[in-house]
N, C-alpha and C positions, 0 to 999 in steps of 0.2 A: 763340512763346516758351514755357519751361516755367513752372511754377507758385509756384517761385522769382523767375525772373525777373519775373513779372508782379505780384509780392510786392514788390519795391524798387521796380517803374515805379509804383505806388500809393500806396506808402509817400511816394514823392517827390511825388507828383501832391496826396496830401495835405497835404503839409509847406509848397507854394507857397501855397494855397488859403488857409491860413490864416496867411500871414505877413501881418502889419501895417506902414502909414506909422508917422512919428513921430508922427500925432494918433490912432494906433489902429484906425485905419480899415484893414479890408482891403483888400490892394494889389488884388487882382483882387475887382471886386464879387460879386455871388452870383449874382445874373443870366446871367454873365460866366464861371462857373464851370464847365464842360463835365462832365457826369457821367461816371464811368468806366463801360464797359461792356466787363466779362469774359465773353470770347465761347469756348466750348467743351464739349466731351463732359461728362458726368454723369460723378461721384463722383472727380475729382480731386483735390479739395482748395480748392475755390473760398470755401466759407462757412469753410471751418479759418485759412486768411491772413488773413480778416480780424478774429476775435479775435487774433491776435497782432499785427498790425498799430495794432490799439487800445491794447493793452496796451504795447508798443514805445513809441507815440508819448503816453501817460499822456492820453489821450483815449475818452469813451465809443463803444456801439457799440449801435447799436438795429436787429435784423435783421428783414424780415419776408419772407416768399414771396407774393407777387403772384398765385398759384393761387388762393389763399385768400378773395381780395378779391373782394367785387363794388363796381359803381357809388358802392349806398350806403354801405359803409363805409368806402371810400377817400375821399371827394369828402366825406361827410358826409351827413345827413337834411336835408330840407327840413324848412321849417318859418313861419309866417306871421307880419309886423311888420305894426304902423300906420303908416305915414307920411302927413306935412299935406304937399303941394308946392302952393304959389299960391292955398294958401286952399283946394282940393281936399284930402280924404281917400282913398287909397288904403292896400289889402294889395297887403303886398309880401312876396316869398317869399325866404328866406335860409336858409344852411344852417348845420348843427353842425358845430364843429370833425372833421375828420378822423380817423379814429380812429389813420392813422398818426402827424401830426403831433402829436397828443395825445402818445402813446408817447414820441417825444421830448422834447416838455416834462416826464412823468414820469421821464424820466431824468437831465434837468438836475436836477431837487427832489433826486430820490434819492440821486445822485452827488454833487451840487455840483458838477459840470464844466461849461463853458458850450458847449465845444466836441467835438464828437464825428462817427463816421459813419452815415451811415441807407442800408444796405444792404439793398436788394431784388433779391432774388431770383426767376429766372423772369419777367424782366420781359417775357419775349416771351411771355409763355402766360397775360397777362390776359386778363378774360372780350372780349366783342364789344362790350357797353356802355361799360366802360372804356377802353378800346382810343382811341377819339377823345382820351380828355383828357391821355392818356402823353405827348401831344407837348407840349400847355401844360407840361406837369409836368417835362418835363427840361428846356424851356427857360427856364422860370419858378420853377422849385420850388415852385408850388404847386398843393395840391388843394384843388378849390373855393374859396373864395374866403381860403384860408389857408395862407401862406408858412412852409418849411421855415426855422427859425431861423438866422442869421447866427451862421459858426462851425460849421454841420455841412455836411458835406462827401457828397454820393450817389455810392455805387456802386452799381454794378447787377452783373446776372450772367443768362445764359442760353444756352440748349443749343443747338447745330444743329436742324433738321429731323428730321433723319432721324434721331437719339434720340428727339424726342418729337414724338407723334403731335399737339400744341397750339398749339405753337408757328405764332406766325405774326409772320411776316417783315417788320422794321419798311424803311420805305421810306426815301429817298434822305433828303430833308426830317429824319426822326428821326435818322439813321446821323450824319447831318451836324452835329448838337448833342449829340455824346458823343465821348467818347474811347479809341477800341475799342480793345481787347489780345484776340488771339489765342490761348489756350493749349492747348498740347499735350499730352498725360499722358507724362511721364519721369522714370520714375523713380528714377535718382542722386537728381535733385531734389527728389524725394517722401520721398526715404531721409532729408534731414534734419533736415524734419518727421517724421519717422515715431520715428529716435532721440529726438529731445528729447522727442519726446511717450512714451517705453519701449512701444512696440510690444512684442509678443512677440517672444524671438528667432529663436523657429523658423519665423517668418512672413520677419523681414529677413533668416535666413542663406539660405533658401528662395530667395528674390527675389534673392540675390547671387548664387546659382549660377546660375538661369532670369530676368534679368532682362524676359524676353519673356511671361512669365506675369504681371505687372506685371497689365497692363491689355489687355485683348481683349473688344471687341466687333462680335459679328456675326449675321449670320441664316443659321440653318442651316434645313436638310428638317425637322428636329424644332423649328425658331421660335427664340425668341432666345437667345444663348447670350454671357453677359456676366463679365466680373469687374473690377472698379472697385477703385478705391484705398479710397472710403468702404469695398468689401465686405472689404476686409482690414484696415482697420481695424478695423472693428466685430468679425471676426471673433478678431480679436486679446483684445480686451474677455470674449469669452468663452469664449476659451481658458484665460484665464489666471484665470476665477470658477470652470469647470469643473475644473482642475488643482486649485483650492483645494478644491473638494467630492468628489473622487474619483473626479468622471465620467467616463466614456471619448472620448477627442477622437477621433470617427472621423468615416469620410464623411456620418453622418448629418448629423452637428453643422457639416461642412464645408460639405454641399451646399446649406444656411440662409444662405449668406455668400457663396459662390462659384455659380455659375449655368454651368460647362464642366466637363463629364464628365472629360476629360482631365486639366485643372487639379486638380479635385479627386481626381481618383483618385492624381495623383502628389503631388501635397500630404501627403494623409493617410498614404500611403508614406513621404513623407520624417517628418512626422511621430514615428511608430515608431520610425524610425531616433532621432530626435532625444533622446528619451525614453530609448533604449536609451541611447545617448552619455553618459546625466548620468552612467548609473552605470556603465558599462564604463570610462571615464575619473578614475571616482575626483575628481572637479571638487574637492571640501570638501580634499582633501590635495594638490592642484597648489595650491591656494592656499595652505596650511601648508606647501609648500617639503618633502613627503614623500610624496609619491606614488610608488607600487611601480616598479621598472625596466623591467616589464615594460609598464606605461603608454607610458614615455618609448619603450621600443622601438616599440611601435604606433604615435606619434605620429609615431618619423619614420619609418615606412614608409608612413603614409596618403595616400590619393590627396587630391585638390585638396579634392572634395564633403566630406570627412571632418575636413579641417584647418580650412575655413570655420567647418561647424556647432561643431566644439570649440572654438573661437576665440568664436564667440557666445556657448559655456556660460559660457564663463571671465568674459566682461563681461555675460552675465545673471544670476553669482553676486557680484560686487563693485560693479556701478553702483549698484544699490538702495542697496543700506550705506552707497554714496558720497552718495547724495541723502541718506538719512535724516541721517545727521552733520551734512551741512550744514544742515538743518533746523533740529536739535538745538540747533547753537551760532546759528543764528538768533534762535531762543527763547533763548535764557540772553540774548543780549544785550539784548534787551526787557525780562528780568528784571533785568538788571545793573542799567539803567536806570531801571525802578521803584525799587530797592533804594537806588537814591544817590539818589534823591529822597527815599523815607522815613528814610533817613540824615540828610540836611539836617532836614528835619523835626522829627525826635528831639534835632536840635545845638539847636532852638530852644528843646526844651521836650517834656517825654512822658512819660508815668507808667513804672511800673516797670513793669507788665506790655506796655504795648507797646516798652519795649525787651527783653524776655524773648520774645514772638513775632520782634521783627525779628531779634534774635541767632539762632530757630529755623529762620526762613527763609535768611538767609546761611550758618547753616551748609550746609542741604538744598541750598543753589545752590552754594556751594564742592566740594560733595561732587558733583554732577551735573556742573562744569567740568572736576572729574579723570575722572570716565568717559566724558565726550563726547571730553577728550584722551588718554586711554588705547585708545578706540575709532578715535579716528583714528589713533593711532601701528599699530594692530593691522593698519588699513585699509593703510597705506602701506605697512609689510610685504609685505603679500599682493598687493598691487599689483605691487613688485617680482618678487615670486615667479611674478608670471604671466608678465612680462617675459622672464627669466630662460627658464621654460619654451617659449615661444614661438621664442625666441631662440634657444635650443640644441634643439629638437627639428624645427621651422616653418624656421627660418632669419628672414631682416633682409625679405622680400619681400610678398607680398599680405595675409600673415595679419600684420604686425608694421602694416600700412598700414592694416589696418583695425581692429585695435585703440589707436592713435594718433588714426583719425579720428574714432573714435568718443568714447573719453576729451575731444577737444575737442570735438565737437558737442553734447553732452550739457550741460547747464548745471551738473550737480550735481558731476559728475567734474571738469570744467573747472575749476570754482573753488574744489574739495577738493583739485584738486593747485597751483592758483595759491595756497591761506594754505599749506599744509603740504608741497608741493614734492616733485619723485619723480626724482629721477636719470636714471632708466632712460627715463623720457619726455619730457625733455628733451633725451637724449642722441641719442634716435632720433628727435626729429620734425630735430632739425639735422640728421642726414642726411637725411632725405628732403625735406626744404627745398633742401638741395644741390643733390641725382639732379634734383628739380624745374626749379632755375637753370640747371642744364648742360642738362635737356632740351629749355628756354626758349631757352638760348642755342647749341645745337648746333641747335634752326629759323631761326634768326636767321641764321645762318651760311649756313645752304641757300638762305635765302633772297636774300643778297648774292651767293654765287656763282653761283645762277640769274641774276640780274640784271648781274653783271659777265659770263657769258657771252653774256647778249643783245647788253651792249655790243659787249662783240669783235665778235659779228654783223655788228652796225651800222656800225659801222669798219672793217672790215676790207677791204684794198682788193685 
């Protein structure tokens, strides 16, 4: 499965785990509770799904890497009691809480959530001390002699072999008290996480055209040669600190992130290109709806690679705008909020001067509600405007599909056109909802007439 998919198998895996009888008791006890074990290659996206998955399900998240741990820290420190048994005096040895399940309990204090996940990470690449007590611990949830709390839910996560030289291979006995998921690196999948998270876009227009550059790992005559989803990530992070300070994004900065000659060499090409694009395309005046003609003639004569990357300029000059707004009218609404309360307040009773500060602040907030809704009317404009140009230069086909999927992946754009509404995006996701049903049901079709000619086969005398 991809990293998506093993996103909802978890989500859901979570969501049972902590459903309750009518007396509050969990329907499946914790005992009972089968840990997840995400099993696949490095830098996918594995630790990324599960903060979203916390956040998703309004439940904490306590991560730790398994590398890290020895014996004593995981299990706890010894440490020596008195005990009387039958009139005998004995030492008896007992240990300190856990320092993982500790962690946990600080998060219940800090959060005030009672329910949450304790993801471990590299569970196959504990040390050889620890290694014996993994097995109590996923069947029991506990280390040493202290129980993971009721209401958090373990995943785990680790790598093949043949990524890491540590890992060692849990047996039949272990395999058999977890709940494996498979994942595969694919990246449609990754693509959206990657939007909602604003990757760069010269990284996802990159990957749209080469989606085979995604992810490669292998051992060559020159040792290993790797490129992971974490490395585009990250590398995205410092593409976009480097643009902001002037620096130059070339293969130096690339080769930090990406580990294939090839990859990076064509990267950093595209790159150039990408840079070149903001200003050969004139981006700031396709948005004001006046961009030279001589643009629009370029635009439709460009090949696929050129329609792509213009396409990403256009939604890496309006999505930010689009988040920030909605942020904006987030905050005012918070303030609205205080505001009728210290309203109420004042109704009760309040000197002259603090009804002189509250009239200063309603006005400051009335005066900020007009520019949050002047900026959005400016935003939906230019939204249009990009429509418009895609539309009449692009055409109704890959670049109109990928600026629709994007508008709704995004969480900021999604719900800056869901309060303030865009014609032009509505008009076109109904068609390609359409083209979608007809392609749905023009397989459907294939597929009865496959199966009414086996019939004739089989009848046929």
């Amino acid at each position: 499965m991809n990293i998506q998919e093993a996103k909802e198998q978890i989500k859901r895996s979570v969501s049972i785990y902590l459903m309750k009888d009518e007396w509050g008791r969990y329907r499946i006890p914790l005992s009972k509770q089968r840990p997840v074990f995400l099993y696949g290659a490095p830098g996918i996206g594995k630790t990324a799904i599960m903060e979203q998955i916390a956040q998703e399900l309004d439940i904490s998240l306590v991560a730790y890497s398994m590398t890290h741990h020895t014996r004593q820290s995981a299990l706890g420190l010894p440490f020596i009691v008195h005990k009387d048994y039958q009139g005998q005096s004995y030492d008896i040895s007992r240990y300190t809480m856990s320092e993982i399940i500790a962690a946990v309990y600080d998060k219940i204090e800090a959060s005030g959530k009672q329910e949450g996940i304790l993801f471990l990470d590299e569970i196959n690449c504990v040390s050889e001390t620890l290694g014996p007590s993994m097995l109590q611990f996923l069947q029991y949830k506990t280390f040493g002699n202290h129980q993971v709390p009721d209401g958090w839910v373990i995943v785990t996560a680790g790598n093949p072999p043949e990524f890491n030289r540590s890992v060692r291979e849990f047996d039949v006995a272990t395999m058999d008290r977890l709940k494996v998921m498979e994942v595969e690196p694919e990246y449609d999948a990754w693509r959206v996480y990657a939007v909602q998270k604003g990757l760069h876009k010269a990284i996802l227009t990159f990957l749209d055209i080469k989606k085979d550059d995604f992810y490669d790992i292998q051992t060559t005559v020159d040792g290993k040669s790797y490129v992971t989803a974490r490395g585009w990530e990250d590398l995205s992070e410092a593409i976009s600190l480097y643009e902001e300070k002037g620096y130059p994004v070339d293969e130096a900065l690339i080769s930090q992130y990406l580990r294939n000659n090839r990859i990076i060499g064509e990267f950093a090409a595209y790159y150039e290109l990408f840079a070149k694009y903001r200003n050969d395309y004139h981006i700031a005046e396709i948005l004001t709806g006046t961009a030279p003609a001589e643009v629009e003639e370029r635009a439709k004569a460009a090949g696929f690679d050129e329609r792509i990357t213009v396409t990403g300029l256009l939604l890496e000059a309006i999505i930010p705008w689009m988040n920030r707004n909605i942020r904006l009218e987030d905050d005012l609404k918070q303030r609205m909020a205080r505001l009728k309360e210290k309203k109420a307040q004042l109704a009760a009773g309040g000197t002259a001067e603090e009804r002189g500060l509250f009239a200063r602040r309603k006005q400051i907030f009335d005066e900020d509600v007009a520019h949050m809704k002047e900026e959005a009317a400016d935003l939906k404009w230019k939204l249009s405007n990009i429509f418009r140009f895609i539309a009449s230069n692009f055409g109704e086909d890959n670049e109109m599909l990928i600026l629709i999927t994007e508008l709704t992946v995004n969480y900021g754009s999604a719900r800056f056109i869901t309060e303030h509404g865009c014609d032009e995006y509505y008009e076109y996701s109904k068609k390609f909802m359409m083209v979608e049903r007809n392609r749905e049901l023009k397989k459907e079709i294939r597929k009865l007439e496959a199966m009414s000619g086996e019939a004739e086969t089989v009848f046929e005398v």
